[in-house]
N, CA, C and O atoms as a GROMACS GRO file, in nm:
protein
  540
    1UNK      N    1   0.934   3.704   2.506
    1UNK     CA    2   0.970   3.634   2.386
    1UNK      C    3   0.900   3.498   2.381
    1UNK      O    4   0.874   3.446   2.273
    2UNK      N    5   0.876   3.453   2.471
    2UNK     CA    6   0.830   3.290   2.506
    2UNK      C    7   0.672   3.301   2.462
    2UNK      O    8   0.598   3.210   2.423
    3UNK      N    9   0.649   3.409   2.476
    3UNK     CA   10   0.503   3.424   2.471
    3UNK      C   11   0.444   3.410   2.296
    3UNK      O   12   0.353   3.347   2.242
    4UNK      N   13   0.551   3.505   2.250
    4UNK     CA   14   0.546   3.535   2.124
    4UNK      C   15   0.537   3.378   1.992
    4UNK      O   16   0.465   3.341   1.899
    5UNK      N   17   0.690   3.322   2.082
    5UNK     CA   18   0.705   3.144   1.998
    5UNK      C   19   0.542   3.097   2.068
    5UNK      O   20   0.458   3.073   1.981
    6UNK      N   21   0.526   3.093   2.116
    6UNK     CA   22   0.334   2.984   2.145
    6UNK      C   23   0.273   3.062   2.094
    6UNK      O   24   0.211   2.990   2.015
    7UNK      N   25   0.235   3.175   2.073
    7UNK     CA   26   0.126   3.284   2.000
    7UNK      C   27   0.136   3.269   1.847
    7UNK      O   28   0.029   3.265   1.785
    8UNK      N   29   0.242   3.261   1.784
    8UNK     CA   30   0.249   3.256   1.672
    8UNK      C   31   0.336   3.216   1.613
    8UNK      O   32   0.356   3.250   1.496
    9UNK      N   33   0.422   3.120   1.686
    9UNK     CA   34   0.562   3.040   1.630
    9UNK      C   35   0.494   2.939   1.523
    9UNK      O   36   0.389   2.901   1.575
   10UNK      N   37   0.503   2.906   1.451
   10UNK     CA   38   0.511   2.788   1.359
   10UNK      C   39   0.595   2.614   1.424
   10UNK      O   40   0.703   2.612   1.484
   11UNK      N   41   0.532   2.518   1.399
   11UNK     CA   42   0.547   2.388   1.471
   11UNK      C   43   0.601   2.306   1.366
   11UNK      O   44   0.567   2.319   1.248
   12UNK      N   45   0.693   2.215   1.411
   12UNK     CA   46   0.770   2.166   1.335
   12UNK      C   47   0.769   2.025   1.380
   12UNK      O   48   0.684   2.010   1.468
   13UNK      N   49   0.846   1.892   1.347
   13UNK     CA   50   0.891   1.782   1.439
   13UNK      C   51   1.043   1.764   1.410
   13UNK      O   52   1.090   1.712   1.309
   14UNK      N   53   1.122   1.819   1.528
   14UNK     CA   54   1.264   1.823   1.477
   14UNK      C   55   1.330   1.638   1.591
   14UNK      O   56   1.270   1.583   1.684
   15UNK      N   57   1.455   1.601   1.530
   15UNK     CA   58   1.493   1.523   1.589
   15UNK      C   59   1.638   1.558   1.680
   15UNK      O   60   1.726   1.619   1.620
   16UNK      N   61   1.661   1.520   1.818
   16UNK     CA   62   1.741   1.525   1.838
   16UNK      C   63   1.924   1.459   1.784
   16UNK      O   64   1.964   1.354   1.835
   17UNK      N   65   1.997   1.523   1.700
   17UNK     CA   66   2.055   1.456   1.612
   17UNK      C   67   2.186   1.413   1.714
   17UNK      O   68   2.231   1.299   1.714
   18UNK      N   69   2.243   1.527   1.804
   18UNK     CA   70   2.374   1.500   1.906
   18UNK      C   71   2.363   1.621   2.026
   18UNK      O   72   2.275   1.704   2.049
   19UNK      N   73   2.470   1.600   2.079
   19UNK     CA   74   2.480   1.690   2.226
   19UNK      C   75   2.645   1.767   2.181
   19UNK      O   76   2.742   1.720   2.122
   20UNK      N   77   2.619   1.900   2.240
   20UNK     CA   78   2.706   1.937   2.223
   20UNK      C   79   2.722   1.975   2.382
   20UNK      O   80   2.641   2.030   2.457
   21UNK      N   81   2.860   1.926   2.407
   21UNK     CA   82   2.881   1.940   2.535
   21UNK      C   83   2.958   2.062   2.605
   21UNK      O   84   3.048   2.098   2.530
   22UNK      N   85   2.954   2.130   2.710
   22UNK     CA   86   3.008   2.265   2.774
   22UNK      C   87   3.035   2.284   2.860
   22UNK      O   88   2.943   2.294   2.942
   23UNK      N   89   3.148   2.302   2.899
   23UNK     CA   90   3.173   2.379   3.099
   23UNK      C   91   3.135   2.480   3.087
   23UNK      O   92   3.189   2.570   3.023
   24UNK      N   93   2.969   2.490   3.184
   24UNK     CA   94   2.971   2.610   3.189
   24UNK      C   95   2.961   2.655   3.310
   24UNK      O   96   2.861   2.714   3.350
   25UNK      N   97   3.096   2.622   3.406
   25UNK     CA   98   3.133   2.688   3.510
   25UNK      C   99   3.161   2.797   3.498
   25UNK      O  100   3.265   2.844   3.452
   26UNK      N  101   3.047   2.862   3.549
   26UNK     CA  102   3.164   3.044   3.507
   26UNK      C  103   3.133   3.123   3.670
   26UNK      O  104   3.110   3.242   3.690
   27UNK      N  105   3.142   3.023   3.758
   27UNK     CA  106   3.149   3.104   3.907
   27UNK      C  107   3.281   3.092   3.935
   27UNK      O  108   3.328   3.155   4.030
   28UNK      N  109   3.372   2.995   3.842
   28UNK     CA  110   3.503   2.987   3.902
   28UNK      C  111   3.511   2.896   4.067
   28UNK      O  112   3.609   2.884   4.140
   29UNK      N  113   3.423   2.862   4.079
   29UNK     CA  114   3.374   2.767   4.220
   29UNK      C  115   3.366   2.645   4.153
   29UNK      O  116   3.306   2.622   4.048
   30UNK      N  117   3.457   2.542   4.247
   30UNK     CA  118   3.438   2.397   4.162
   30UNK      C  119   3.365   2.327   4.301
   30UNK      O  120   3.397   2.336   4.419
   31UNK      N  121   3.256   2.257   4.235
   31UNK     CA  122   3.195   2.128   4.330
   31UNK      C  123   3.193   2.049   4.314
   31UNK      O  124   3.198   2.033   4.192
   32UNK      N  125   3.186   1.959   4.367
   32UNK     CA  126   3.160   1.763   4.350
   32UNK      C  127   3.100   1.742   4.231
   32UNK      O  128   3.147   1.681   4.135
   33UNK      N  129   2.991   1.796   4.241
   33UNK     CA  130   2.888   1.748   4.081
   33UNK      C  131   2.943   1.811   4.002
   33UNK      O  132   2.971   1.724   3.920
   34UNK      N  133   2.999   1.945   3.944
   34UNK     CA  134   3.095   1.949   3.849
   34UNK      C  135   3.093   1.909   3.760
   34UNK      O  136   3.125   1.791   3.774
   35UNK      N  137   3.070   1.934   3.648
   35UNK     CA  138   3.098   1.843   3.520
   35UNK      C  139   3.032   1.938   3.400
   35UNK      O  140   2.984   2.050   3.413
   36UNK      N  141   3.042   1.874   3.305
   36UNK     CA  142   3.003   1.929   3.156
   36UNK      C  143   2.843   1.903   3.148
   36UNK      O  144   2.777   1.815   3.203
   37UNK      N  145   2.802   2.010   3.058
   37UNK     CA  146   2.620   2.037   3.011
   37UNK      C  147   2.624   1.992   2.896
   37UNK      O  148   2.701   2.042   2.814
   38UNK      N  149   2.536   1.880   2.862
   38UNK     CA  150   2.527   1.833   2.729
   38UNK      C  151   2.337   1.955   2.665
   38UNK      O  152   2.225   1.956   2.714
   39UNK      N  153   2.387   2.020   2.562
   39UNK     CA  154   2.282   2.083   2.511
   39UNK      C  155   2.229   2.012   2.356
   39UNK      O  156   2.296   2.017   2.254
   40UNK      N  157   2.156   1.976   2.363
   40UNK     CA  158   2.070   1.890   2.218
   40UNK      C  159   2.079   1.998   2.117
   40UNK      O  160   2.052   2.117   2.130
   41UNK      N  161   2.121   1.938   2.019
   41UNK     CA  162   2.132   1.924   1.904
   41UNK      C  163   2.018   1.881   1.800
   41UNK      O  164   2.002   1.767   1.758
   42UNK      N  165   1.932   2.011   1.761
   42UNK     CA  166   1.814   1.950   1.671
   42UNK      C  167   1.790   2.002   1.549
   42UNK      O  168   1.770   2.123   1.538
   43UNK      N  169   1.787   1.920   1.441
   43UNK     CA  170   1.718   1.887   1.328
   43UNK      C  171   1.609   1.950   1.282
   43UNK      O  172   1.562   1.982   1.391
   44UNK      N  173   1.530   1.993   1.202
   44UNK     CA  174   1.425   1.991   1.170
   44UNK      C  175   1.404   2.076   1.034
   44UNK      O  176   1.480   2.170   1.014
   45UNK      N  177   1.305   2.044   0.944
   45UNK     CA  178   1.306   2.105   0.847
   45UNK      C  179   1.142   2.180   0.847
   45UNK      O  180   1.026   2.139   0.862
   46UNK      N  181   1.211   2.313   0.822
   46UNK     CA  182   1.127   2.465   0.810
   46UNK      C  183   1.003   2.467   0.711
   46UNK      O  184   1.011   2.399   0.609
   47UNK      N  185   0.876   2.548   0.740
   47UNK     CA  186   0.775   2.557   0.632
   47UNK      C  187   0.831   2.558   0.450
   47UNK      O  188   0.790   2.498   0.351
   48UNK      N  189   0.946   2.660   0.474
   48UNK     CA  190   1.006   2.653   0.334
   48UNK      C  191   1.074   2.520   0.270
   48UNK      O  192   1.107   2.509   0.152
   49UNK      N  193   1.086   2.426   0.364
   49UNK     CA  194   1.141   2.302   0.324
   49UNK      C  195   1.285   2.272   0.327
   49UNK      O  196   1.341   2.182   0.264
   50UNK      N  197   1.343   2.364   0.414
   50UNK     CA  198   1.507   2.399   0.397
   50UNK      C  199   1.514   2.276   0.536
   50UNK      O  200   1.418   2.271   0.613
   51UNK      N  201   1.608   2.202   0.550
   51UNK     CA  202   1.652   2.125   0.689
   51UNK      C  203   1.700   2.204   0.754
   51UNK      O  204   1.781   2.276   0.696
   52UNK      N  205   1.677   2.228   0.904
   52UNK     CA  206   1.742   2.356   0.996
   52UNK      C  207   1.798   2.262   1.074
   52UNK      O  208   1.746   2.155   1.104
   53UNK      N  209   1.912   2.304   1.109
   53UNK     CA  210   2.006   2.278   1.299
   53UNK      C  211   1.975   2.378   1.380
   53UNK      O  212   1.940   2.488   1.335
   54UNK      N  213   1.982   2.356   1.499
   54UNK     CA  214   2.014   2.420   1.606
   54UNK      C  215   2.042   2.365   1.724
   54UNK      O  216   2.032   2.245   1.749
   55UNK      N  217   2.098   2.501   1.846
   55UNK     CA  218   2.141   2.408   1.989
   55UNK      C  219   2.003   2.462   2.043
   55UNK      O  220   1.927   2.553   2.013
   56UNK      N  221   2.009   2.349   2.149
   56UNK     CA  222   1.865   2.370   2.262
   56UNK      C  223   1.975   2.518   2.345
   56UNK      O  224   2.097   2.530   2.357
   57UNK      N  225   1.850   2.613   2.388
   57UNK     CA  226   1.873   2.691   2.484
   57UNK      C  227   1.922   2.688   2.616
   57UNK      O  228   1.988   2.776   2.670
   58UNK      N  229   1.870   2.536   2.684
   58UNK     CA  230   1.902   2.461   2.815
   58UNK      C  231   1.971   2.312   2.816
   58UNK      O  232   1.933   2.215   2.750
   59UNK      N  233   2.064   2.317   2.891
   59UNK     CA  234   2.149   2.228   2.857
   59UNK      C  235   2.143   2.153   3.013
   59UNK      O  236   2.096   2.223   3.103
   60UNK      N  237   2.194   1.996   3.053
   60UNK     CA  238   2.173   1.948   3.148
   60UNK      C  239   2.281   1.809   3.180
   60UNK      O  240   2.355   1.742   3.108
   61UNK      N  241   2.258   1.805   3.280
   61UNK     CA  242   2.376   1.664   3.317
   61UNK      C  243   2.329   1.600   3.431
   61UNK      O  244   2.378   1.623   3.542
   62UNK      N  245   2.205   1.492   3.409
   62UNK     CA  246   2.258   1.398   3.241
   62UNK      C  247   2.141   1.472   3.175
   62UNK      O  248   2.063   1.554   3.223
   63UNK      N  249   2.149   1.415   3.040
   63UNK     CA  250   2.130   1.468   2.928
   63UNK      C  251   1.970   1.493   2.948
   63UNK      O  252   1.916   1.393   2.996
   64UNK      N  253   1.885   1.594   2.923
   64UNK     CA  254   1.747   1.555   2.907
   64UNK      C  255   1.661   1.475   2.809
   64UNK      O  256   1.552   1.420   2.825
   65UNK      N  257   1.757   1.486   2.681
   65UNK     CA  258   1.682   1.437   2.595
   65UNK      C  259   1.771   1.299   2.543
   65UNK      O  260   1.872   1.285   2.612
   66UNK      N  261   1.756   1.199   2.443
   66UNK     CA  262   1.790   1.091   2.412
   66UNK      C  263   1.869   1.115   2.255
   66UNK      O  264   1.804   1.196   2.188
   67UNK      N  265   1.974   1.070   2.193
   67UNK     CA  266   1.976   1.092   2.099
   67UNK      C  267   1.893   1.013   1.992
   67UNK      O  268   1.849   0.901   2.018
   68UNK      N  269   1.878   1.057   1.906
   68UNK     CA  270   1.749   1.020   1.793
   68UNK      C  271   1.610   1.064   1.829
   68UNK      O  272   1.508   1.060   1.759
   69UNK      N  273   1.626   1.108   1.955
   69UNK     CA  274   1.484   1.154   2.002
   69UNK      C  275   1.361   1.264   1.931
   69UNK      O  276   1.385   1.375   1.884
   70UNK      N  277   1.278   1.222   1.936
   70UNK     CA  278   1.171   1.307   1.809
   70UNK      C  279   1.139   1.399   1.909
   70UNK      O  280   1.135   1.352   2.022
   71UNK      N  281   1.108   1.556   1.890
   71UNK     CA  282   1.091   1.698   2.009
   71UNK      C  283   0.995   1.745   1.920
   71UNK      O  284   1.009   1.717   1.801
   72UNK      N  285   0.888   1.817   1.960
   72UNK     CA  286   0.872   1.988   1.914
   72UNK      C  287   0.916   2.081   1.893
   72UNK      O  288   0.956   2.158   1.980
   73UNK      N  289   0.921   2.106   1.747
   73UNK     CA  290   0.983   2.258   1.759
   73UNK      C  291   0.913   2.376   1.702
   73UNK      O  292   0.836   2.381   1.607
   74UNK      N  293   0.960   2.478   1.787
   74UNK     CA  294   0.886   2.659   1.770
   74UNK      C  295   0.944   2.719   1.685
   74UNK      O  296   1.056   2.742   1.730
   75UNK      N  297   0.932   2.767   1.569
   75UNK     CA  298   1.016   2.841   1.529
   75UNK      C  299   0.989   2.985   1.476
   75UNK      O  300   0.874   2.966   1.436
   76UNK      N  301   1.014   3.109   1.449
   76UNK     CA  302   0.937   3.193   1.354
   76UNK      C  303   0.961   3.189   1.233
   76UNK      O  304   1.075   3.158   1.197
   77UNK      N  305   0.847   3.221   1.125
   77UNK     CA  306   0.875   3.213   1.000
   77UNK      C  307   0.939   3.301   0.929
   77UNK      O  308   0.965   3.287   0.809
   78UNK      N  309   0.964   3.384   0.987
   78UNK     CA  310   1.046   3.508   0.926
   78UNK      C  311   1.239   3.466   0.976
   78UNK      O  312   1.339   3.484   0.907
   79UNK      N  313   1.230   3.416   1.094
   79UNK     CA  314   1.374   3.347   1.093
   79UNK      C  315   1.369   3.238   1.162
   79UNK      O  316   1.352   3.244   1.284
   80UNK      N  317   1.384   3.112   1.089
   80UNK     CA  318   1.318   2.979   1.140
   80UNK      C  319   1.478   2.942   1.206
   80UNK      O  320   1.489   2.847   1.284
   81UNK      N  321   1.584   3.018   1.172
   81UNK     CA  322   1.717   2.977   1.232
   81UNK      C  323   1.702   3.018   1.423
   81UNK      O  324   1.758   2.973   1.522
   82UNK      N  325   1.622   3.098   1.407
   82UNK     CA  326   1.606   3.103   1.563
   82UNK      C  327   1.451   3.031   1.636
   82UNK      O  328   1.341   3.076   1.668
   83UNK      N  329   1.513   2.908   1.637
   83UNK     CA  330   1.403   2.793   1.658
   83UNK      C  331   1.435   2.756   1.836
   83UNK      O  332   1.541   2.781   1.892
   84UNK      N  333   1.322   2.699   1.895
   84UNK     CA  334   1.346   2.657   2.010
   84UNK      C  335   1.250   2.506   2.066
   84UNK      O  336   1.140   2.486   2.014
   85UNK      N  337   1.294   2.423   2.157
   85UNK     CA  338   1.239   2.302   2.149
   85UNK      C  339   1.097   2.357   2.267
   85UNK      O  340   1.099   2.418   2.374
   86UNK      N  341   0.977   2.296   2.178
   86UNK     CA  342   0.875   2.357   2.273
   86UNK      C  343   0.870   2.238   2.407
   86UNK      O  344   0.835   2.121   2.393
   87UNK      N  345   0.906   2.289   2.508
   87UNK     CA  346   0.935   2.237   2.664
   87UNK      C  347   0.866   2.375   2.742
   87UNK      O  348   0.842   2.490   2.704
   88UNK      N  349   0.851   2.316   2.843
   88UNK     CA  350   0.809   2.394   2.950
   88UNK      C  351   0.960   2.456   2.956
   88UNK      O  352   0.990   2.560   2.898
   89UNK      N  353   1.051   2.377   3.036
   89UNK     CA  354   1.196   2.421   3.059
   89UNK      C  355   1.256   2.535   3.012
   89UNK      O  356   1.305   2.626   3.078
   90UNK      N  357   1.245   2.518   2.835
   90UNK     CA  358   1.273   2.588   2.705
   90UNK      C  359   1.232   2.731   2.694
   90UNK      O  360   1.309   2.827   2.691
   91UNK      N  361   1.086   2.736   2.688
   91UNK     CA  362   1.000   2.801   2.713
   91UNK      C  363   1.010   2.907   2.783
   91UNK      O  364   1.027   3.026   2.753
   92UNK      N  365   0.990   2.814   2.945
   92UNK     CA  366   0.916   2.911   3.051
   92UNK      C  367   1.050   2.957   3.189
   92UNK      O  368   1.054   3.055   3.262
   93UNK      N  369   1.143   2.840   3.178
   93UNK     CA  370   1.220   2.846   3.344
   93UNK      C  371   1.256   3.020   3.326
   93UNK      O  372   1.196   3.109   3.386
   94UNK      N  373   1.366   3.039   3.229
   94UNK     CA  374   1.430   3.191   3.299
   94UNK      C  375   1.328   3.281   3.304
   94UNK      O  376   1.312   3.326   3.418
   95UNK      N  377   1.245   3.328   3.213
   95UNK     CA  378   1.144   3.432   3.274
   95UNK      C  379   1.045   3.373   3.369
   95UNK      O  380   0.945   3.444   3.357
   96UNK      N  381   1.023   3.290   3.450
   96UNK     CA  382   0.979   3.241   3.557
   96UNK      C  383   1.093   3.304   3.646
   96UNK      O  384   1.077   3.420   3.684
   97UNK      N  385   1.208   3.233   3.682
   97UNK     CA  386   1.330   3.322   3.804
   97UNK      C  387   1.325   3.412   3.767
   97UNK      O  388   1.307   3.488   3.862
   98UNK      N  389   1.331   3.489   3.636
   98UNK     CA  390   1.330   3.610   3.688
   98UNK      C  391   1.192   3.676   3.731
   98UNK      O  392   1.163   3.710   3.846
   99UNK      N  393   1.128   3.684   3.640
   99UNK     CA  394   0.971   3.722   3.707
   99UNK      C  395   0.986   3.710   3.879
   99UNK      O  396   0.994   3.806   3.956
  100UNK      N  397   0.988   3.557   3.918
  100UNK     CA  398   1.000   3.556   4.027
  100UNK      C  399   1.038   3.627   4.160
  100UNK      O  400   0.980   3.653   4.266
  101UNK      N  401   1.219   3.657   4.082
  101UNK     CA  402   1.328   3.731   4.179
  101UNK      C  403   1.240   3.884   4.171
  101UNK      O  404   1.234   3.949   4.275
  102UNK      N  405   1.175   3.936   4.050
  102UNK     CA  406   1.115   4.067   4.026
  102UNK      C  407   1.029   4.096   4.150
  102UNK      O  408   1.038   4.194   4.225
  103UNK      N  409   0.940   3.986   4.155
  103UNK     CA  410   0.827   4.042   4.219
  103UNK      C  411   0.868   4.040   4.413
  103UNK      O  412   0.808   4.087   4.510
  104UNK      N  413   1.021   3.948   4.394
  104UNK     CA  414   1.022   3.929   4.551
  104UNK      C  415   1.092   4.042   4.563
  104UNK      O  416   1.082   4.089   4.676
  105UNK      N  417   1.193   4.135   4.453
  105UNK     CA  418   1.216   4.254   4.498
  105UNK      C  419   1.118   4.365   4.565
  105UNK      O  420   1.108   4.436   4.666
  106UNK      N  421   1.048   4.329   4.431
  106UNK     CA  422   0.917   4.493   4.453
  106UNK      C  423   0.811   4.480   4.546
  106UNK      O  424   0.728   4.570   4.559
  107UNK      N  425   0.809   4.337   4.634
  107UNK     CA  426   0.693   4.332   4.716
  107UNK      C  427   0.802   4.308   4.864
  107UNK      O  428   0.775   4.225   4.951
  108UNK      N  429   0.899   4.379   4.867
  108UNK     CA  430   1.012   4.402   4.962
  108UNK      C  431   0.976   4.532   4.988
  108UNK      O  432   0.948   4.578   5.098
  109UNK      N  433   0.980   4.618   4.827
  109UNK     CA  434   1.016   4.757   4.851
  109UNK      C  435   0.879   4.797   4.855
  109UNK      O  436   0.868   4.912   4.897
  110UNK      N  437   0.745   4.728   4.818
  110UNK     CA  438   0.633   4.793   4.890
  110UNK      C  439   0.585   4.745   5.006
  110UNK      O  440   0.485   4.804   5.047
  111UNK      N  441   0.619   4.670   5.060
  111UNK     CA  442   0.660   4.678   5.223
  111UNK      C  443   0.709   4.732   5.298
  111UNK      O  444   0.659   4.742   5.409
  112UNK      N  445   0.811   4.782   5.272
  112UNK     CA  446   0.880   4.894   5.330
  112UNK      C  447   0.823   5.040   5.327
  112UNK      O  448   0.812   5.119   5.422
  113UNK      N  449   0.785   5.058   5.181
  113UNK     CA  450   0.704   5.192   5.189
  113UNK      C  451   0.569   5.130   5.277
  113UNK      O  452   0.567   5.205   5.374
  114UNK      N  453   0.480   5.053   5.291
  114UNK     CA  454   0.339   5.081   5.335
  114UNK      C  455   0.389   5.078   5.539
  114UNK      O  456   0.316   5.132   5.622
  115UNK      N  457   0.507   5.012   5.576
  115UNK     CA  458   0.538   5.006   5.680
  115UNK      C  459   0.599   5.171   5.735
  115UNK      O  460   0.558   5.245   5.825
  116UNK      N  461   0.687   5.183   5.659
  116UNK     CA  462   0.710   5.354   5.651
  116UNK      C  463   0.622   5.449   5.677
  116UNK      O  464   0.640   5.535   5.764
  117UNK      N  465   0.510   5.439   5.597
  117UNK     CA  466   0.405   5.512   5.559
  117UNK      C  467   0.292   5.510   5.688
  117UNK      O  468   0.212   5.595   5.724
  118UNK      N  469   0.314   5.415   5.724
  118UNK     CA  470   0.187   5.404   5.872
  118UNK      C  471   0.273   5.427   6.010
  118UNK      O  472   0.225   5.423   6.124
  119UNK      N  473   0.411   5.450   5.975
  119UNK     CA  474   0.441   5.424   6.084
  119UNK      C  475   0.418   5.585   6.148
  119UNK      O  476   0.442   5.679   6.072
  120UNK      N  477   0.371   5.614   6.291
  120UNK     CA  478   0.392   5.761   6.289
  120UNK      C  479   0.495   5.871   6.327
  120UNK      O  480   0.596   5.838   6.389
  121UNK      N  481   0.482   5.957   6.303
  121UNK     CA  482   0.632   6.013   6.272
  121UNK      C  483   0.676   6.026   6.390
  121UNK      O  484   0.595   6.022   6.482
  122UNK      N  485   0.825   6.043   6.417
  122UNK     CA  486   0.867   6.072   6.533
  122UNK      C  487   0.867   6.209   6.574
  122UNK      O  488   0.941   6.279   6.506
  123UNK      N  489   0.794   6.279   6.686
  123UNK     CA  490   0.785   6.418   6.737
  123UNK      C  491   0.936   6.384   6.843
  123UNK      O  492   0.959   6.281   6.906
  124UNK      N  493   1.026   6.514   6.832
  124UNK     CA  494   1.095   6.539   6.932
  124UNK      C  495   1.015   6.564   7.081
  124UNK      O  496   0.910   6.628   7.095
  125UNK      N  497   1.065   6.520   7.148
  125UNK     CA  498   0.968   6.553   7.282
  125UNK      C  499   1.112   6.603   7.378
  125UNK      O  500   1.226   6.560   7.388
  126UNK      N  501   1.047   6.698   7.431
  126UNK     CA  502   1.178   6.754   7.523
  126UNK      C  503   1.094   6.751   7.681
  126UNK      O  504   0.983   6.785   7.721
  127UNK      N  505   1.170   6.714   7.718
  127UNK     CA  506   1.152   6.639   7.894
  127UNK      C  507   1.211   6.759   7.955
  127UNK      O  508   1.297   6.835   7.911
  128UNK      N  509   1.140   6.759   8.073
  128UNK     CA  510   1.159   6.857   8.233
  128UNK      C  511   1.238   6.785   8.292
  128UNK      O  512   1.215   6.665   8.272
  129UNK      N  513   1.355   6.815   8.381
  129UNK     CA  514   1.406   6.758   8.497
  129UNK      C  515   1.279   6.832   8.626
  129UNK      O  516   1.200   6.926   8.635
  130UNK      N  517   1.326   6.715   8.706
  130UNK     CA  518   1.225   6.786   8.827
  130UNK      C  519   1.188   6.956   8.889
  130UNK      O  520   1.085   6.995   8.945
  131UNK      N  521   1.281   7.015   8.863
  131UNK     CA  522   1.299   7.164   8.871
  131UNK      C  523   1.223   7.238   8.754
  131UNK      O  524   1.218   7.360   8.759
  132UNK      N  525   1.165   7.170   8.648
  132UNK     CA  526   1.113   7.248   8.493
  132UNK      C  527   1.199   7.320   8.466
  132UNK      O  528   1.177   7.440   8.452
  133UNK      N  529   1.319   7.266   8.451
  133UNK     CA  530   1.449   7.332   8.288
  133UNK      C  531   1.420   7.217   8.250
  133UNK      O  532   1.396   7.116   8.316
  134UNK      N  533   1.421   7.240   8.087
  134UNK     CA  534   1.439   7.190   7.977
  134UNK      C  535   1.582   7.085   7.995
  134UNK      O  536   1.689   7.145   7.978
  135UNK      N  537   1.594   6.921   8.032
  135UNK     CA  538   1.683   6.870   8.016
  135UNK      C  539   1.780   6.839   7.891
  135UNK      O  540   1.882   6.773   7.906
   0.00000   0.00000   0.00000
């Protein structure tokens, strides 16, 4: 999807207008740092000339952005309501972890097969006691 908003999203200059703030503890695990995600709140008005809102996708504590702050924004022209602030962050972080976590799976599991694969097979071998019966 990320690829798609830089390939052919339409560019805007939206302003950060407020933060909308969120617990989004959802491990049910409380820690020291703890606290609420302020996610920006942005402004901007569409090729058609309509003023758009929206929330940023990534939210942070403390805040990343400033209020009144002037951003980039991506949007498509076919639905400019699903707009996003052009950031690396925005952008790129979750399909980066995941990509990431992807490739550390599958270069696990082709390790295992190429280690498998060379290893050589095990022959039963049946041993003599000193007398030659089959122990």
């Amino acid at each position: 999807m990320s690829v798609s908003y830089v390939a052919s999203g339409k560019h805007a200059r939206g302003t950060v207008v407020s933060m909308e703030w969120r617990n989004d503890g959802g491990s049910g695990k409380r820690r020291a740092n703890d606290g609420p995600t302020a996610y920006p709140v942005v402004q901007f008005t569409s090729a058609d000339g309509k003023s758009r809102t929206f929330r940023g996708s990534t939210g942070s504590n403390p805040p990343a952005y400033d209020l009144m702050e002037r951003v980039e924004v991506l949007y498509r022209a076919d639905s400019p309501e699903d707009a996003r602030i052009n950031s690396f962050v925005s952008l790129w972080l979750l399909p980066l972890i995941f990509g990431g976590i992807g490739l550390l799976i599958g270069g696990i599991g082709v390790t295992i097969a190429v280690v498998r694969r060379r290893r050589p097979g095990r022959a039963v071998r049946l041993t003599k006691d000193p007398a030659g019966q089959p122990a």
